[in-house]
PDB file of N, CA, C and O in Angstrom, chain B, residues numbered from 101:
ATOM      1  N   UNK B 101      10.251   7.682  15.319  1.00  0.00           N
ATOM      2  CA  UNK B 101       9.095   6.898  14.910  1.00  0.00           C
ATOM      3  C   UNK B 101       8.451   7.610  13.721  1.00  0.00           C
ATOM      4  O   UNK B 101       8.103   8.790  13.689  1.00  0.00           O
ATOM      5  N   UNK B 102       8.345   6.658  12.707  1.00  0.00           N
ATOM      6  CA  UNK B 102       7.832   7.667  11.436  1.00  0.00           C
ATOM      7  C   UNK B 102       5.946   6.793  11.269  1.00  0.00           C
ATOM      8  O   UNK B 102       5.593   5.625  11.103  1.00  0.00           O
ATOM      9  N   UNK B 103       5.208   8.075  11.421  1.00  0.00           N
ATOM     10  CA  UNK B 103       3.773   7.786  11.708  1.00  0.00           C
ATOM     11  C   UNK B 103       3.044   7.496  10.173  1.00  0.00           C
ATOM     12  O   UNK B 103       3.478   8.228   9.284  1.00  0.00           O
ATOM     13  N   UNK B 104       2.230   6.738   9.861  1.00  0.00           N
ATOM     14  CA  UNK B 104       1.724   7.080   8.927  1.00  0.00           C
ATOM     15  C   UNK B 104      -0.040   6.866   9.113  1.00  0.00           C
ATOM     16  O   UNK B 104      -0.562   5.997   9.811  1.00  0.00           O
ATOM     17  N   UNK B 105      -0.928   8.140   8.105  1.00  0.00           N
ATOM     18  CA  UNK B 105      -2.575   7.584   8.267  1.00  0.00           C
ATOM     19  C   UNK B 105      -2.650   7.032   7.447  1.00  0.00           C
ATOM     20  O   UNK B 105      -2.092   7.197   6.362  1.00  0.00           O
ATOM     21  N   UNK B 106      -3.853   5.695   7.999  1.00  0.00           N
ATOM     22  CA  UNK B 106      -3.602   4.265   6.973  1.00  0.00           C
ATOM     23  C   UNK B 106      -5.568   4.264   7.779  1.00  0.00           C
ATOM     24  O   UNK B 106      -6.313   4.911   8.516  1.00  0.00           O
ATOM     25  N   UNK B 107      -5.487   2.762   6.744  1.00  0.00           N
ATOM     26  CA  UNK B 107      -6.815   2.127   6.993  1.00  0.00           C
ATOM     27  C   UNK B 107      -6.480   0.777   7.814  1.00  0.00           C
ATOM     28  O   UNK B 107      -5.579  -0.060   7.760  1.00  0.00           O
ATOM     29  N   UNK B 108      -7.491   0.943   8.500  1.00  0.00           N
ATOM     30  CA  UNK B 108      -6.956  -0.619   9.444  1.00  0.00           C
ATOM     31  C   UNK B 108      -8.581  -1.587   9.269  1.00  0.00           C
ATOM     32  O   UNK B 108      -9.579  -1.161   9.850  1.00  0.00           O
ATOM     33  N   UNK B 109      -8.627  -2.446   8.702  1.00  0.00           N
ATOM     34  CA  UNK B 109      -9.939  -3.668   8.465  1.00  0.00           C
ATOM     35  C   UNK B 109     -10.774  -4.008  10.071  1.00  0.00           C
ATOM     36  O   UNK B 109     -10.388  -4.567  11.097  1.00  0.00           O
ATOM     37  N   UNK B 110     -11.897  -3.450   9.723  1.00  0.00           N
ATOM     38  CA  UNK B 110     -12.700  -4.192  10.855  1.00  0.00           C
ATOM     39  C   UNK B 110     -13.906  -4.746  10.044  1.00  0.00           C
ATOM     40  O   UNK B 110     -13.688  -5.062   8.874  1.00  0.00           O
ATOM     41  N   UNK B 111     -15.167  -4.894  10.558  1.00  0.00           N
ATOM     42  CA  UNK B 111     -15.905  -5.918  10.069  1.00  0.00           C
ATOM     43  C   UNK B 111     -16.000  -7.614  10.219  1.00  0.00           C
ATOM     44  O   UNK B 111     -15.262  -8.277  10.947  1.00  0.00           O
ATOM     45  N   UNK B 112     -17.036  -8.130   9.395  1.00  0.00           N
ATOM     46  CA  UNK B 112     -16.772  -9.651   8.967  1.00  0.00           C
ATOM     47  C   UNK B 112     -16.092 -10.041   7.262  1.00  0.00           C
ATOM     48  O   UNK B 112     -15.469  -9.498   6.350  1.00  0.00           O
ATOM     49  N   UNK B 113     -16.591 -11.089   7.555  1.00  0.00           N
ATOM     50  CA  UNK B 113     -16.102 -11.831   6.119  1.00  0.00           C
ATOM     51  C   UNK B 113     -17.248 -11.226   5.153  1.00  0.00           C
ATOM     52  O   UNK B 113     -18.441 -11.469   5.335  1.00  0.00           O
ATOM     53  N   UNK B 114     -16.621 -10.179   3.804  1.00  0.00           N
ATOM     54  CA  UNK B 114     -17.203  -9.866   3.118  1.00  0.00           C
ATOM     55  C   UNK B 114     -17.909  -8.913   3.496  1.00  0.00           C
ATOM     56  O   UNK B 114     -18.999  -9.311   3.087  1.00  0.00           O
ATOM     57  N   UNK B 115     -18.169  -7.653   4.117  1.00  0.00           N
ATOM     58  CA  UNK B 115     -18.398  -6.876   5.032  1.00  0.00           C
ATOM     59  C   UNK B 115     -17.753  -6.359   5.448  1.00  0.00           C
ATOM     60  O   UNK B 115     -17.858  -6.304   6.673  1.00  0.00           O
ATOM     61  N   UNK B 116     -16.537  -5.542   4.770  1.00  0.00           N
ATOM     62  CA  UNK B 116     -15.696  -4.710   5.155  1.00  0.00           C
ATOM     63  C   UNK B 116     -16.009  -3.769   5.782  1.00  0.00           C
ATOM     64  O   UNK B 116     -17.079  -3.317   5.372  1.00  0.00           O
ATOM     65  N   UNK B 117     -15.396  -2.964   7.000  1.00  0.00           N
ATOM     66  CA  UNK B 117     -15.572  -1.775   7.317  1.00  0.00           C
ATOM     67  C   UNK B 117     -14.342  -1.337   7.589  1.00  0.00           C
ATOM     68  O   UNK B 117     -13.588  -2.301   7.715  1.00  0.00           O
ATOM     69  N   UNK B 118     -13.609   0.049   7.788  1.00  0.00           N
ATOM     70  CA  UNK B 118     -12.155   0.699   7.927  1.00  0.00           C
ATOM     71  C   UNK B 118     -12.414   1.582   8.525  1.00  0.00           C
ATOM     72  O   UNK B 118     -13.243   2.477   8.361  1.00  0.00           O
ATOM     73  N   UNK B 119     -11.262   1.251   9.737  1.00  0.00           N
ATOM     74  CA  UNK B 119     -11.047   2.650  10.495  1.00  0.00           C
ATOM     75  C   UNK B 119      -9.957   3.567  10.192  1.00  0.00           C
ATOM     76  O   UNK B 119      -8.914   2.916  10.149  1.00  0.00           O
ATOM     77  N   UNK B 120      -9.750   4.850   9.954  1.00  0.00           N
ATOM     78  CA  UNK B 120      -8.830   5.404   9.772  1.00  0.00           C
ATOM     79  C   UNK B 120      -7.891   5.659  11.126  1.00  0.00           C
ATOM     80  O   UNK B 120      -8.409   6.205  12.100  1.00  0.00           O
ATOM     81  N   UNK B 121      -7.011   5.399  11.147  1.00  0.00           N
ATOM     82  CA  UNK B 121      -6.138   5.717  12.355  1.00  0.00           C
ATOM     83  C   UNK B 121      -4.972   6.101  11.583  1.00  0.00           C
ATOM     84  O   UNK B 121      -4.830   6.210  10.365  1.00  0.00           O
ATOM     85  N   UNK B 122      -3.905   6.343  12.859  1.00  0.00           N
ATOM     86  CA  UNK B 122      -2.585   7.168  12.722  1.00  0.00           C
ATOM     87  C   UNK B 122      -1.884   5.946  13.208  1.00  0.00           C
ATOM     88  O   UNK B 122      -2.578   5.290  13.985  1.00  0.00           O
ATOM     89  N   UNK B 123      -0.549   5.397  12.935  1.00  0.00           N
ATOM     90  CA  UNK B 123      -0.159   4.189  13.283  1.00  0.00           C
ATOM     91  C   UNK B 123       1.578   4.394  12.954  1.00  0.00           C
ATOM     92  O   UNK B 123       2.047   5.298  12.262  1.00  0.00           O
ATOM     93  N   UNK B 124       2.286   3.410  13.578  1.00  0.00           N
ATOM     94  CA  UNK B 124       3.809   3.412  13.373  1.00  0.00           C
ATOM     95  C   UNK B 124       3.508   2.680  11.883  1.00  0.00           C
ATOM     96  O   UNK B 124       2.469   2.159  11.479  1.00  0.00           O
ATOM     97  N   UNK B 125       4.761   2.835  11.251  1.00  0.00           N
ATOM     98  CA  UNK B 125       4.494   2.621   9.833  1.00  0.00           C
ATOM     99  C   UNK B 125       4.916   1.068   9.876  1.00  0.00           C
ATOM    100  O   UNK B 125       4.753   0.340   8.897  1.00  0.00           O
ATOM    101  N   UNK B 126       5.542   0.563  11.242  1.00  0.00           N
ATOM    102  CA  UNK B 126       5.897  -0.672  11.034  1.00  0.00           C
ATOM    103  C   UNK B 126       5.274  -1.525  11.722  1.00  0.00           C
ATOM    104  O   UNK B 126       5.556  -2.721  11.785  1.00  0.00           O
ATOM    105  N   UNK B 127       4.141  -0.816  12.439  1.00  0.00           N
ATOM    106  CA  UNK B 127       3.141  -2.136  12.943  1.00  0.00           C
ATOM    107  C   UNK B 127       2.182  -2.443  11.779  1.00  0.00           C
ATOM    108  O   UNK B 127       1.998  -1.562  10.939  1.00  0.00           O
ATOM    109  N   UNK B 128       1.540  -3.665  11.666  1.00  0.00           N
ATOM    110  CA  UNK B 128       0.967  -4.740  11.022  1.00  0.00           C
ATOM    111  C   UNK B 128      -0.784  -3.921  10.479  1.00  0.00           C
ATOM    112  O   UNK B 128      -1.341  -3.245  11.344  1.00  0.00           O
ATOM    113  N   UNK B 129      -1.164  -3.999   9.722  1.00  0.00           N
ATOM    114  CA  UNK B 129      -2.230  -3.700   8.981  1.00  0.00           C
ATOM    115  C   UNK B 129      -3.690  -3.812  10.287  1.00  0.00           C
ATOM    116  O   UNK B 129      -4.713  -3.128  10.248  1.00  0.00           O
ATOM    117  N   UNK B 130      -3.481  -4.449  10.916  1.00  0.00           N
ATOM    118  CA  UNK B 130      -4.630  -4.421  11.907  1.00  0.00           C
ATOM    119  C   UNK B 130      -4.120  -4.158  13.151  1.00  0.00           C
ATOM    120  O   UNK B 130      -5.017  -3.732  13.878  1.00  0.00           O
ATOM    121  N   UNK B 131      -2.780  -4.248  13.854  1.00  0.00           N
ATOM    122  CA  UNK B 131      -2.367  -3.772  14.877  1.00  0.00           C
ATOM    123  C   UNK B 131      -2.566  -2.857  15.325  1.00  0.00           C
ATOM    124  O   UNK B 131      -3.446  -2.100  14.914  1.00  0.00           O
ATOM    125  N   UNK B 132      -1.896  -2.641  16.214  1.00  0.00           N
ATOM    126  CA  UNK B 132      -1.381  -1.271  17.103  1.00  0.00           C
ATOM    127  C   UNK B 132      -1.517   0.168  16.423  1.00  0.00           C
ATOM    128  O   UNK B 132      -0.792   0.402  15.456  1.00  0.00           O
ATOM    129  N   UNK B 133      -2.474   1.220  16.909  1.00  0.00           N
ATOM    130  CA  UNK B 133      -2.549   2.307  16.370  1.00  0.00           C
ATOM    131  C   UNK B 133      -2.015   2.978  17.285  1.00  0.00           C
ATOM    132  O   UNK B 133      -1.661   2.486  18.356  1.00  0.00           O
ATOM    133  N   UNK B 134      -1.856   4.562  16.876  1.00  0.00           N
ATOM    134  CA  UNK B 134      -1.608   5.375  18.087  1.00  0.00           C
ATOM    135  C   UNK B 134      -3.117   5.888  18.089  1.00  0.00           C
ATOM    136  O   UNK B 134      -3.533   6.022  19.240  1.00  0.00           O
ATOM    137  N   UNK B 135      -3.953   6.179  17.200  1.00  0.00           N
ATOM    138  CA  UNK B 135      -5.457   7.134  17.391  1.00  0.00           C
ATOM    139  C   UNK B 135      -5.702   6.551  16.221  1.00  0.00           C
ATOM    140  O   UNK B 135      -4.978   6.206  15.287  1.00  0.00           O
ATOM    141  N   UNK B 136      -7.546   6.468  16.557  1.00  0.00           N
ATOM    142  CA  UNK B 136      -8.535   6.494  15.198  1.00  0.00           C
ATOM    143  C   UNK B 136      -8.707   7.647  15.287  1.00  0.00           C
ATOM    144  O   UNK B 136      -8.831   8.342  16.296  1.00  0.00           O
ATOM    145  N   UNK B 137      -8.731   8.064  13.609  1.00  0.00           N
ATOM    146  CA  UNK B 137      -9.475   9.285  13.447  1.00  0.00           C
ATOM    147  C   UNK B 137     -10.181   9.075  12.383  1.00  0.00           C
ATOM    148  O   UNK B 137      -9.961  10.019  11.624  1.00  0.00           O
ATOM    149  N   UNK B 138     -10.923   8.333  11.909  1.00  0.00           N
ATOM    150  CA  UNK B 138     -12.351   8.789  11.291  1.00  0.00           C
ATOM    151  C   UNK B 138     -12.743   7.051  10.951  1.00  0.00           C
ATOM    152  O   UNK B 138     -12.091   6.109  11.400  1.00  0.00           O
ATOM    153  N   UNK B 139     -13.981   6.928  10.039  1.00  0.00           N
ATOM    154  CA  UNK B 139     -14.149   5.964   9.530  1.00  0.00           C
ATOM    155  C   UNK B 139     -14.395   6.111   8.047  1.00  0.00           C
ATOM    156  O   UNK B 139     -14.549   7.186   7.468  1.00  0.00           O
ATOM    157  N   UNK B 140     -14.420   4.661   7.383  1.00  0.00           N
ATOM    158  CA  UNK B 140     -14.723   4.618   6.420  1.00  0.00           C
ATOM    159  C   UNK B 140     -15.675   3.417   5.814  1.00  0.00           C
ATOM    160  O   UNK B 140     -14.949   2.432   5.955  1.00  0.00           O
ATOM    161  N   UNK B 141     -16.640   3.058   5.345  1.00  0.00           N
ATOM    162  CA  UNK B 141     -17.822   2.344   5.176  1.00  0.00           C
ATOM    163  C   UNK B 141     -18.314   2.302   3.333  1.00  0.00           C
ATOM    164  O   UNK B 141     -19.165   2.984   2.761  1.00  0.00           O
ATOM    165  N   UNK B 142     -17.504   1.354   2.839  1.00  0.00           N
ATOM    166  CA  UNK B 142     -17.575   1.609   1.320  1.00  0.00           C
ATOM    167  C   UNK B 142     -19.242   0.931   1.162  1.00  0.00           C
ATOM    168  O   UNK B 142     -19.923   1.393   0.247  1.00  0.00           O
ATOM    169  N   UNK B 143     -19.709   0.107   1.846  1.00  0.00           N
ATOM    170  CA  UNK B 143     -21.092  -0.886   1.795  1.00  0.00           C
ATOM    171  C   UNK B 143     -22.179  -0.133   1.769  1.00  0.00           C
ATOM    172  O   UNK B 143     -23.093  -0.427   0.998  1.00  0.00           O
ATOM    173  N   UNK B 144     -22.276   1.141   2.742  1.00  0.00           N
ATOM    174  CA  UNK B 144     -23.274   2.167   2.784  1.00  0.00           C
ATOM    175  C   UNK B 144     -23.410   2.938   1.503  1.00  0.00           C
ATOM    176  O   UNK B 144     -22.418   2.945   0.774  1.00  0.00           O
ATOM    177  N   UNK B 145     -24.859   3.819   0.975  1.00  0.00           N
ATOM    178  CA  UNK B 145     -24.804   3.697  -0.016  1.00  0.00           C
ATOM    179  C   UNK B 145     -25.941   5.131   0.610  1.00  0.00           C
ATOM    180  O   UNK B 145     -26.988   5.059   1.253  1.00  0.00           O
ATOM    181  N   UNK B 146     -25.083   6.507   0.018  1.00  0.00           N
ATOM    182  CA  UNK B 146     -23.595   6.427  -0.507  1.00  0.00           C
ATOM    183  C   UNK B 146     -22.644   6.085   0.893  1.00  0.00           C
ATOM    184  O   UNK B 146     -23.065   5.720   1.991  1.00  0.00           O
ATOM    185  N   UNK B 147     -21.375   6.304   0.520  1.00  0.00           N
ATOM    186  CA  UNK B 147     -20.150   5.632   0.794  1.00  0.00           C
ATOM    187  C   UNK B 147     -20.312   6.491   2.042  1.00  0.00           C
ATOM    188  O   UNK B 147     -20.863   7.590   2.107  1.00  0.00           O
ATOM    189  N   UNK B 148     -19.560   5.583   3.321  1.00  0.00           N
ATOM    190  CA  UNK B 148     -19.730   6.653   4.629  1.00  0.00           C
ATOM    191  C   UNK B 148     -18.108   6.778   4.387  1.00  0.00           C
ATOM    192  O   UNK B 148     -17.371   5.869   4.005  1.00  0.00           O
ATOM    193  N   UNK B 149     -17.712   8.218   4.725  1.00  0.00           N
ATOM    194  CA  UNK B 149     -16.504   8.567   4.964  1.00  0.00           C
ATOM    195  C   UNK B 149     -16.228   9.979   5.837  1.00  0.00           C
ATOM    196  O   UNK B 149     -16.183  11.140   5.431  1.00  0.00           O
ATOM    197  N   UNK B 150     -16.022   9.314   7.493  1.00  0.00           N
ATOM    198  CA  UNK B 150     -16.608  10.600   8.478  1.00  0.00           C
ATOM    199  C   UNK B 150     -14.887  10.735   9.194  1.00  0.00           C
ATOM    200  O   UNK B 150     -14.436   9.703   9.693  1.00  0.00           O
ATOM    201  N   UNK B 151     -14.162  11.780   9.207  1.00  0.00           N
ATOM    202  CA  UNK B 151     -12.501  11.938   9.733  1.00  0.00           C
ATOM    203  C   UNK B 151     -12.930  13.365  10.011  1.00  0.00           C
ATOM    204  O   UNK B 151     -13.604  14.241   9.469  1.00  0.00           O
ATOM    205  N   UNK B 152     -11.805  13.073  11.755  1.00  0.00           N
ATOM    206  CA  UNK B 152     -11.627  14.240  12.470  1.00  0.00           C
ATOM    207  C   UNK B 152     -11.025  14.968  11.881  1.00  0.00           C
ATOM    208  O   UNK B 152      -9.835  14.654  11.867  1.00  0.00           O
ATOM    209  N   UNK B 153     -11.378  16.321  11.058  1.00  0.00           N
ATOM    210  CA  UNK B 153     -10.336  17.367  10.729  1.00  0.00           C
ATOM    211  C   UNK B 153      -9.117  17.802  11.303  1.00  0.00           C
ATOM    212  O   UNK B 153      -7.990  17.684  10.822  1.00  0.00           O
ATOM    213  N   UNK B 154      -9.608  18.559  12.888  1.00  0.00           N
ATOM    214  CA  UNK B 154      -8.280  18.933  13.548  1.00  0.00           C
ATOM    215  C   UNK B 154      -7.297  17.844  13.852  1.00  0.00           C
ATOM    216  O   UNK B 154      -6.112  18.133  14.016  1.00  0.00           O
ATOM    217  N   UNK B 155      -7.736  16.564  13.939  1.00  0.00           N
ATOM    218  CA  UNK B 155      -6.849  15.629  14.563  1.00  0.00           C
ATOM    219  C   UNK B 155      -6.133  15.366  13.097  1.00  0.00           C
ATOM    220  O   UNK B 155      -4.959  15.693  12.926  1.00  0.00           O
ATOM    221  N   UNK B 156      -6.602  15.000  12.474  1.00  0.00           N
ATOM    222  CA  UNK B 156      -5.602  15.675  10.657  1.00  0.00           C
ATOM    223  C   UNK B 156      -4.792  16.481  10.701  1.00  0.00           C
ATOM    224  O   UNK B 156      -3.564  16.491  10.617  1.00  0.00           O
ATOM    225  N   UNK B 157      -5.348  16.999  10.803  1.00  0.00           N
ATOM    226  CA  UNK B 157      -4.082  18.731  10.588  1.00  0.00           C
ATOM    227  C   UNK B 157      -2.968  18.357  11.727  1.00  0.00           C
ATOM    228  O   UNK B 157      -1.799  18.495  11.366  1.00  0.00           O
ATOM    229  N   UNK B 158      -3.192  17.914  13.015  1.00  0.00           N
ATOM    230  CA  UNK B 158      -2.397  17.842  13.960  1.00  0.00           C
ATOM    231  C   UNK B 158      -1.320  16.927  13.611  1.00  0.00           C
ATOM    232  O   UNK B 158      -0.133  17.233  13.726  1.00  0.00           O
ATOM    233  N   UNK B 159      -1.862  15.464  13.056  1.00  0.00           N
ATOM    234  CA  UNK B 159      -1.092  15.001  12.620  1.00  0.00           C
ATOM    235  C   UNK B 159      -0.317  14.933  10.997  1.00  0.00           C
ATOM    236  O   UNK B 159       0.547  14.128  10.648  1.00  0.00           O
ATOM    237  N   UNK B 160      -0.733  15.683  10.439  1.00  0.00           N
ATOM    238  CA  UNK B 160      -0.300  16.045   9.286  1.00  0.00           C
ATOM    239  C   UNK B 160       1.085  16.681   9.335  1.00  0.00           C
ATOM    240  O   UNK B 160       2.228  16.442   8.945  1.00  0.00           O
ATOM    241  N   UNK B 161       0.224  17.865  10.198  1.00  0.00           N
ATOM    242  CA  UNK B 161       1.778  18.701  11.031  1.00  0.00           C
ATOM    243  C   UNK B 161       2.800  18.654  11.721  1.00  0.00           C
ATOM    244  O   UNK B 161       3.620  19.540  11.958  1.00  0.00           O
ATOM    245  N   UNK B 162       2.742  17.262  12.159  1.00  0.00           N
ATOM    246  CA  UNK B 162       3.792  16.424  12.646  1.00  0.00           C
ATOM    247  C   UNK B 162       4.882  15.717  11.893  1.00  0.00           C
ATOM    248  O   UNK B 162       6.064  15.447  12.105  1.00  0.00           O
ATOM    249  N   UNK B 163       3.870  15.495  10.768  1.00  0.00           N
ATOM    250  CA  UNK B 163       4.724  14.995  10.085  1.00  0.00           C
ATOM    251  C   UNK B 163       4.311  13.226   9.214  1.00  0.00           C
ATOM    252  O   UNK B 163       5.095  12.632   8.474  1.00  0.00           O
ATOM    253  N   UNK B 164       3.185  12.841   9.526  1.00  0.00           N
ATOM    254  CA  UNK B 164       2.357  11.584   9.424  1.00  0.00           C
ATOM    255  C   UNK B 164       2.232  11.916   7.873  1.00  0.00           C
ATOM    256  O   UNK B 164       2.094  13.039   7.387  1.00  0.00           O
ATOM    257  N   UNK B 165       2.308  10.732   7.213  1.00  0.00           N
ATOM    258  CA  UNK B 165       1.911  10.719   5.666  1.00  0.00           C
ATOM    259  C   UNK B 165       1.095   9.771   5.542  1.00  0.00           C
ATOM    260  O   UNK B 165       1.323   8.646   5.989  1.00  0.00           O
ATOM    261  N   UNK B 166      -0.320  10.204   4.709  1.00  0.00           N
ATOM    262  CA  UNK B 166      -1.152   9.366   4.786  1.00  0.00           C
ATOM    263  C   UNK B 166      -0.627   8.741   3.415  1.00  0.00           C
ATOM    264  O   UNK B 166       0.007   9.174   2.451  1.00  0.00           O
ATOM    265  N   UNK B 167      -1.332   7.207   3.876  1.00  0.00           N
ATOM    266  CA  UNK B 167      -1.587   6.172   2.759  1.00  0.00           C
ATOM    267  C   UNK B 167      -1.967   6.614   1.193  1.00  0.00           C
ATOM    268  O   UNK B 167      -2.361   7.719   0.820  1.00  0.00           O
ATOM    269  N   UNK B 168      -1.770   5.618   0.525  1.00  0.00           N
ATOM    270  CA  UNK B 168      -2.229   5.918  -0.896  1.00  0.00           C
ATOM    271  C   UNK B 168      -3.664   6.336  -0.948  1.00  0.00           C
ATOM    272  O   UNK B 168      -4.119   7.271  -1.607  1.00  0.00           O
ATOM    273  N   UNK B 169      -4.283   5.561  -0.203  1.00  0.00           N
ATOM    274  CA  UNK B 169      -6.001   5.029  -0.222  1.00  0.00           C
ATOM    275  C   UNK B 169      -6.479   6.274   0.430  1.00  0.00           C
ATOM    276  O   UNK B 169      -7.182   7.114  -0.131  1.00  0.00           O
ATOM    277  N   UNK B 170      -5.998   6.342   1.800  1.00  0.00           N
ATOM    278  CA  UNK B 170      -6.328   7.704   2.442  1.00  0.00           C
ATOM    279  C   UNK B 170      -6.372   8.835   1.256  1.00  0.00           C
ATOM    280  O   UNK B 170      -7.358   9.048   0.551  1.00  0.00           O
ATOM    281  N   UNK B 171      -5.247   9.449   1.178  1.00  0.00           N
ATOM    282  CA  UNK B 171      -4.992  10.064   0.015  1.00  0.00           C
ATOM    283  C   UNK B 171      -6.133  10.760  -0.898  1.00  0.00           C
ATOM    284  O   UNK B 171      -6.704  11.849  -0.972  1.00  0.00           O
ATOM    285  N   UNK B 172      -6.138   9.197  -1.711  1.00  0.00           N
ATOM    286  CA  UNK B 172      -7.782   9.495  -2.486  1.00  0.00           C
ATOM    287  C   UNK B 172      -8.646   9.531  -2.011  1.00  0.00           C
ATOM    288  O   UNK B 172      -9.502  10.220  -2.567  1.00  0.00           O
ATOM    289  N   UNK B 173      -9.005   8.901  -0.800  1.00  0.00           N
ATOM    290  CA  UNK B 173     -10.552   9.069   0.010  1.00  0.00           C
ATOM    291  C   UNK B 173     -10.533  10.863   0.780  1.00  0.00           C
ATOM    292  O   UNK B 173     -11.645  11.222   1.168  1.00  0.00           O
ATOM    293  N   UNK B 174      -9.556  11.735   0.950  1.00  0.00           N
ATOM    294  CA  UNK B 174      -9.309  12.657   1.293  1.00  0.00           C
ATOM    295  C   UNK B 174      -9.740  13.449  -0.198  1.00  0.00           C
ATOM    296  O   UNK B 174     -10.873  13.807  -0.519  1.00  0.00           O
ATOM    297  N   UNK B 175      -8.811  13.560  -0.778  1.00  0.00           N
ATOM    298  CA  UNK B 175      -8.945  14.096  -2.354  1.00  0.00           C
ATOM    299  C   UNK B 175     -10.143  14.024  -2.710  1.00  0.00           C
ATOM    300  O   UNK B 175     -10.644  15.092  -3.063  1.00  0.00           O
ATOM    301  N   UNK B 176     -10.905  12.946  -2.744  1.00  0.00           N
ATOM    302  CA  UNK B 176     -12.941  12.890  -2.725  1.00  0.00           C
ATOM    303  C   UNK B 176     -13.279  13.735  -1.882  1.00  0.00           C
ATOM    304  O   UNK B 176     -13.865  14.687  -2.398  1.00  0.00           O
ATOM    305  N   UNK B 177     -13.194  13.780  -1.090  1.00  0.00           N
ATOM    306  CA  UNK B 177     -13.954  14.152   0.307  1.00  0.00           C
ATOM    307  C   UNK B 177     -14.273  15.984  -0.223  1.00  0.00           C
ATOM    308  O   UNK B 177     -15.258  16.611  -0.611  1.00  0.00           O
ATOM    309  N   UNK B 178     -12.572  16.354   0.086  1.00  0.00           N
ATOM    310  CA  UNK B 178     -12.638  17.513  -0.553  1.00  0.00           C
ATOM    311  C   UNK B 178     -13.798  17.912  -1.948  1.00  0.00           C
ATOM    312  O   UNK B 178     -14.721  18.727  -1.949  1.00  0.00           O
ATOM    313  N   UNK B 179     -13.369  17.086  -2.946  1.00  0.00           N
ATOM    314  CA  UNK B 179     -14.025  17.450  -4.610  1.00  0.00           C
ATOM    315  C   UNK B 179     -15.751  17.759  -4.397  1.00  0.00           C
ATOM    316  O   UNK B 179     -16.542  18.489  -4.995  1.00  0.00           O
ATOM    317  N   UNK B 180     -15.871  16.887  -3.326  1.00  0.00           N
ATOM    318  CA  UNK B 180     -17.498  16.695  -3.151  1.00  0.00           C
ATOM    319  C   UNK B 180     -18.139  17.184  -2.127  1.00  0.00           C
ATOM    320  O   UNK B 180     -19.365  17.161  -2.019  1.00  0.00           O
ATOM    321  N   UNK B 181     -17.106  17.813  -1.043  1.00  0.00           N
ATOM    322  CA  UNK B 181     -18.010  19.132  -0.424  1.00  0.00           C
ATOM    323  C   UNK B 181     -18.347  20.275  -0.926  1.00  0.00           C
ATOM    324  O   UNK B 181     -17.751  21.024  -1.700  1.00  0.00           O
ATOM    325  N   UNK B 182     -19.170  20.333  -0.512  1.00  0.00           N
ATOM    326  CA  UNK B 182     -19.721  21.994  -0.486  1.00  0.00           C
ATOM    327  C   UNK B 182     -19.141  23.238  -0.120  1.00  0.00           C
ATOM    328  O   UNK B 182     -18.686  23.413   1.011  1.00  0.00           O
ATOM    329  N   UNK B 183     -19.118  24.533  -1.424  1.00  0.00           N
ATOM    330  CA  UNK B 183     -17.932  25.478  -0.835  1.00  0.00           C
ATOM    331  C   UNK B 183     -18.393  26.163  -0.107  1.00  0.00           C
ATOM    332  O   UNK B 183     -19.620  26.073  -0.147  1.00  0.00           O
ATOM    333  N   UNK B 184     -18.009  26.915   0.651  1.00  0.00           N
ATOM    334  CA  UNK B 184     -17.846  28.001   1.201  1.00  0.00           C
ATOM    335  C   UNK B 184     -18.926  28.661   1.027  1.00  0.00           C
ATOM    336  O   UNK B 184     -18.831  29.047  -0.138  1.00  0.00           O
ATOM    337  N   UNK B 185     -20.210  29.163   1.578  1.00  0.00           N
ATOM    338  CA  UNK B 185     -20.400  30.271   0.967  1.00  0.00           C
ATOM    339  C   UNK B 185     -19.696  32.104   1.551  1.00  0.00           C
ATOM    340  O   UNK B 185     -19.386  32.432   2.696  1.00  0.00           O
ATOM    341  N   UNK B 186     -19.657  32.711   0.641  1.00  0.00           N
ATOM    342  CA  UNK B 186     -18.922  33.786   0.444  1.00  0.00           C
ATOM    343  C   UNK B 186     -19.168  34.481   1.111  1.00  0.00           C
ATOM    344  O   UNK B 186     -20.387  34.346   1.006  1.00  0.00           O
ATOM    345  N   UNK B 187     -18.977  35.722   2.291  1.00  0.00           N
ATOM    346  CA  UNK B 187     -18.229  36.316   3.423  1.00  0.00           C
ATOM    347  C   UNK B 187     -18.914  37.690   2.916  1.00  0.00           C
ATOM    348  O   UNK B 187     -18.228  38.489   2.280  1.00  0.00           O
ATOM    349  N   UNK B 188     -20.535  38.013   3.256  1.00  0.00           N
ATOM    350  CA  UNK B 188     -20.866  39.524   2.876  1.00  0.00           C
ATOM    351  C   UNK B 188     -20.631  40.879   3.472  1.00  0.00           C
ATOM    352  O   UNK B 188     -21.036  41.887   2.894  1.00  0.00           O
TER     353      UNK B 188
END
């Protein structure tokens, strides 16, 4: 079974909202997931974008390839946190 993290549509008409889940790559855009792991809320302002880290990594490490979209909403996520502060 080859897994992939994707966005799956919830909401109404015009009122998008997305859940991030982990899913077979060949079930259907709103189907069958195996796990949500985070959300995503482009309407909120700013943009809500809240994903389980460890459950990431877990499935990362498995072997799951996220989506295009994921991808970049990950790649943001990163650019626009806050670093580290430094270890005295």
């Amino acid at each position: 079974m080859s897994v992939t993290i994707r966005l799956t549509r919830a909401g109404g008409k015009k009122v998008p909202f997305y859940r991030v889940v982990a899913a077979d790559r060949r079930s259907p855009r709103d189907g069958r997931f195996i796990e949500q792991l985070g959300v995503y809320d482009p309407l909120r302002d700013p943009v809500e974008f809240r994903i389980d880290a460890p459950r990431l990594q877990h499935w990362l490490s498995v072997g799951a390839l996220p989506s295009q979209t994921v991808s970049e909403l990950l790649r943001r996520q990163r650019r626009n946190a806050p670093a580290a502060a430094p270890a005295a």
